[in-house]
Backbone as a ProteinNet text record, in pm:
[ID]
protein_1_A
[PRIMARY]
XXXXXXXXXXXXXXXXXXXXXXXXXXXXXXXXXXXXXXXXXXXXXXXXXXXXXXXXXXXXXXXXXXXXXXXXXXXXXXX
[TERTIARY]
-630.7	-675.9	-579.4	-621.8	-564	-582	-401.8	-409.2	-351.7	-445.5	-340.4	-252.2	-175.3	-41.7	8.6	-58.9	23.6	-32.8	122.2	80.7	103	128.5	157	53	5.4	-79.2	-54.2	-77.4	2.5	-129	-90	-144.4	-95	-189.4	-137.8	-213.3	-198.8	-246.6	-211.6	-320.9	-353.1	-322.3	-240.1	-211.6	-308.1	-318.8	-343	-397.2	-489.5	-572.1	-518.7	-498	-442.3	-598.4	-595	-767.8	-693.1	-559	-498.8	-459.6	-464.3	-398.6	-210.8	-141.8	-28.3	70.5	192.1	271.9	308.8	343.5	363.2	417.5	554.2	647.5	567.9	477.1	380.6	312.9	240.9	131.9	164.9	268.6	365.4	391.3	434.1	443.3	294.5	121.4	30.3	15.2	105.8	61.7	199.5	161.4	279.1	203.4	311.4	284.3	303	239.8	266.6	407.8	463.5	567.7	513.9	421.7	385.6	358.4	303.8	250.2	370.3	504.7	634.7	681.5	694.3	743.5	684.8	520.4	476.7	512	539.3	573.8	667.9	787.8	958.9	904.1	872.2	860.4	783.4	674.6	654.6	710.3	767.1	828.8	978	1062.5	1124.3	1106.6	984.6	908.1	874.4	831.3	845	967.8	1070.9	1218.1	1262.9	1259	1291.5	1181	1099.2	1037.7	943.5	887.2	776.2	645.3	620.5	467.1	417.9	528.6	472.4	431.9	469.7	412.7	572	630.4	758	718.5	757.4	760.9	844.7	867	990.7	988	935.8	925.8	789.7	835.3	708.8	726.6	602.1	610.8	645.1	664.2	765.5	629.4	639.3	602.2	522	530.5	494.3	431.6	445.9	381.3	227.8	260	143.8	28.4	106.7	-5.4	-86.5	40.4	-54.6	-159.4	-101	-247.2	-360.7	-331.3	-461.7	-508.9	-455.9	-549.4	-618.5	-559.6	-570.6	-722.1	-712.5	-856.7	-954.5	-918.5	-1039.6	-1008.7	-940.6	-946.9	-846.3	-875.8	-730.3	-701.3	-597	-528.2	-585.4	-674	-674.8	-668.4	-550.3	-495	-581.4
592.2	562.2	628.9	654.6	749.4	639.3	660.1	533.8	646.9	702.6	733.2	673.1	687.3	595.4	705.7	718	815.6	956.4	1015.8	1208.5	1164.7	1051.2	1035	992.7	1069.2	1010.3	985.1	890.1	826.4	799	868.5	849.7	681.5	569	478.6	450.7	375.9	296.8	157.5	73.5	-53.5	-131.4	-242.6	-290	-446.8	-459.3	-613.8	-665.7	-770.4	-803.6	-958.2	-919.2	-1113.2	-1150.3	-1253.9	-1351.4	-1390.2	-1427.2	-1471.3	-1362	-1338.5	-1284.8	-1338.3	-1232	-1235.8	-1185.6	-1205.6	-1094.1	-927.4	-815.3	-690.6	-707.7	-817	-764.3	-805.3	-915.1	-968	-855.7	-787.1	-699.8	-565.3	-559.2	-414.6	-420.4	-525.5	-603.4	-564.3	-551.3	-517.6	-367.2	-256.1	-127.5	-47.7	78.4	136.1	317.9	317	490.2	565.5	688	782.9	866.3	934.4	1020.5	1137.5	1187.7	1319.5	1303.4	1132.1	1113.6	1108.8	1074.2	1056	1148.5	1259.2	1416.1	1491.3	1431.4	1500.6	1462.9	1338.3	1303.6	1337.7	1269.9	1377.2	1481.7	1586.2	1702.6	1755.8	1683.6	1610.3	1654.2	1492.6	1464.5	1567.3	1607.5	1711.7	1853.5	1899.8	2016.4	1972	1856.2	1782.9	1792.5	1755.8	1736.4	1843.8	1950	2106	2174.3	2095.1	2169.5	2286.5	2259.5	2364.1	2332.2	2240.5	2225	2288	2369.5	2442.7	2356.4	2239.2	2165.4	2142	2265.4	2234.7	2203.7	2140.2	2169.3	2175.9	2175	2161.3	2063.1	2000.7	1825.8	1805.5	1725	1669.8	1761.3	1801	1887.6	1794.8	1939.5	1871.7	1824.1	1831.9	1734.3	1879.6	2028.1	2142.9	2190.8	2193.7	2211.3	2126.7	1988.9	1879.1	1933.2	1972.2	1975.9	2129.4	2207.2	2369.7	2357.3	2265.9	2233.4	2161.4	2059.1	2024.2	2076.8	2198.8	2313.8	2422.4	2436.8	2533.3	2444.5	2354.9	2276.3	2217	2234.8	2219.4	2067.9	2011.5	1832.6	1772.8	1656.4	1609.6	1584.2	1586.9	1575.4	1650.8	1666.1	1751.9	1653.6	1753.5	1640.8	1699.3
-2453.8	-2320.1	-2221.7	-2122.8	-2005.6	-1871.5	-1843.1	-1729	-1617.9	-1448.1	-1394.9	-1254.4	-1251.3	-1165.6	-1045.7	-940.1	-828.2	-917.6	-903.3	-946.9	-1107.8	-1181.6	-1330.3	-1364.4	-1474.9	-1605.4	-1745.5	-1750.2	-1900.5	-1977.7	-2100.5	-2206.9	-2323.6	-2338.5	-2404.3	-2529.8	-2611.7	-2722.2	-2703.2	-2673	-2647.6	-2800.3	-2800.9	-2924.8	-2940.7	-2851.3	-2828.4	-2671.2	-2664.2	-2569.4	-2544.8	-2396.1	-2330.8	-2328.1	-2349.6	-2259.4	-2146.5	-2081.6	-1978.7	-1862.3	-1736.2	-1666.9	-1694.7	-1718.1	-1732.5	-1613.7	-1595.4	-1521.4	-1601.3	-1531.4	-1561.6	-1727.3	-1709.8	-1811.2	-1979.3	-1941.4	-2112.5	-2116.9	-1987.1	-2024.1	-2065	-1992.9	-2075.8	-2229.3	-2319.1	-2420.1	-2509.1	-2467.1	-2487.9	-2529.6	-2493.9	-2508.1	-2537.5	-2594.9	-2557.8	-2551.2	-2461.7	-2421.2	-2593.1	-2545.5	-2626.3	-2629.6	-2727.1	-2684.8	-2632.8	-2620.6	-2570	-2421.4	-2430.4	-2254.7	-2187.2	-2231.9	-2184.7	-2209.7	-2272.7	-2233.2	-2146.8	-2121.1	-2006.6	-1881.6	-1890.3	-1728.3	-1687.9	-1794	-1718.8	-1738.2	-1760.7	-1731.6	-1627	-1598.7	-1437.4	-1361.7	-1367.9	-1251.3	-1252.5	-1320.9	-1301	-1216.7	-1246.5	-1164	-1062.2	-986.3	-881.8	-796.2	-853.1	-830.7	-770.4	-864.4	-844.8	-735.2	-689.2	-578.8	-640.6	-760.8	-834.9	-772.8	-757.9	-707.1	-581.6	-531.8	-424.9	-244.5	-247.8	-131.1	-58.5	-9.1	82.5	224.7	326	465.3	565.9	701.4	754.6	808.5	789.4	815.3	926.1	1020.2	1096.7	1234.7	1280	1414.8	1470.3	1557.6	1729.5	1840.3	1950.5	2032.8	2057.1	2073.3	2135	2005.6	1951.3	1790.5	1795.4	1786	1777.5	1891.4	2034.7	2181.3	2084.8	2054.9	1963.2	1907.3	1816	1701.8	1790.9	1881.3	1963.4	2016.9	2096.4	2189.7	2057.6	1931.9	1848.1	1777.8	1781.8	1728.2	1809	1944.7	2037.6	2066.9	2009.3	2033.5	2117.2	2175.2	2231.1	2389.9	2368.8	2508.3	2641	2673.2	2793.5	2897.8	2981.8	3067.9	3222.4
[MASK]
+++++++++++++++++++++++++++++++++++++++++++++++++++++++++++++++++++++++++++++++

C-alpha cells in the first residue's frame, strides 16, 4: 500500500487491523515501512536539502515588485 504524506511517499505493509481508533504511536505499531520506501525518501528529502528540485527564490517581493505584477496582470490597485 502507498501512503502519501506532503512531498513523501511511503511505501508500507500493513501487519494488523485495530477495530478501535487508537493514538499515532499503537497505529504506527500496525505497519511497517519498506526499506526501499525509506531509501527513497532520505534520498528525497536530501535532493530537497541540496536545493535539486529546482524551486529556488529570492524570497517574497517587495512592495514595487507586488504593484509590477498588478499592473503586469491587469488587476488591482488602480488608484
Amino acid at each position: 500500500m502507498q501512503i502519501r504524506t506532503g512531498f513523501d511517499e511511503k511505501t508500507i505493509v500493513v501487519q494488523a487491523l485495530s477495530i478501535v481508533r487508537r493514538g499515532a504511536p499503537e497505529a504506527q505499531a500496525l505497519y511497517t515501512e519498506t526499506e526501499a520506501s525509506i531509501a527513497k525518501r532520505e534520498n528525497a528529502a536530501a535532493m530537497r536539502k541540496a536545493g535539486a528540485s529546482g524551486l529556488t527564490t529570492d524570497g517574497k517581493p517587495s512592495k514595487k515588485q507586488r504593484r509590477d505584477l498588478f499592473k503586469f496582470r491587469g488587476s488591482g490597485n488602480d488608484e
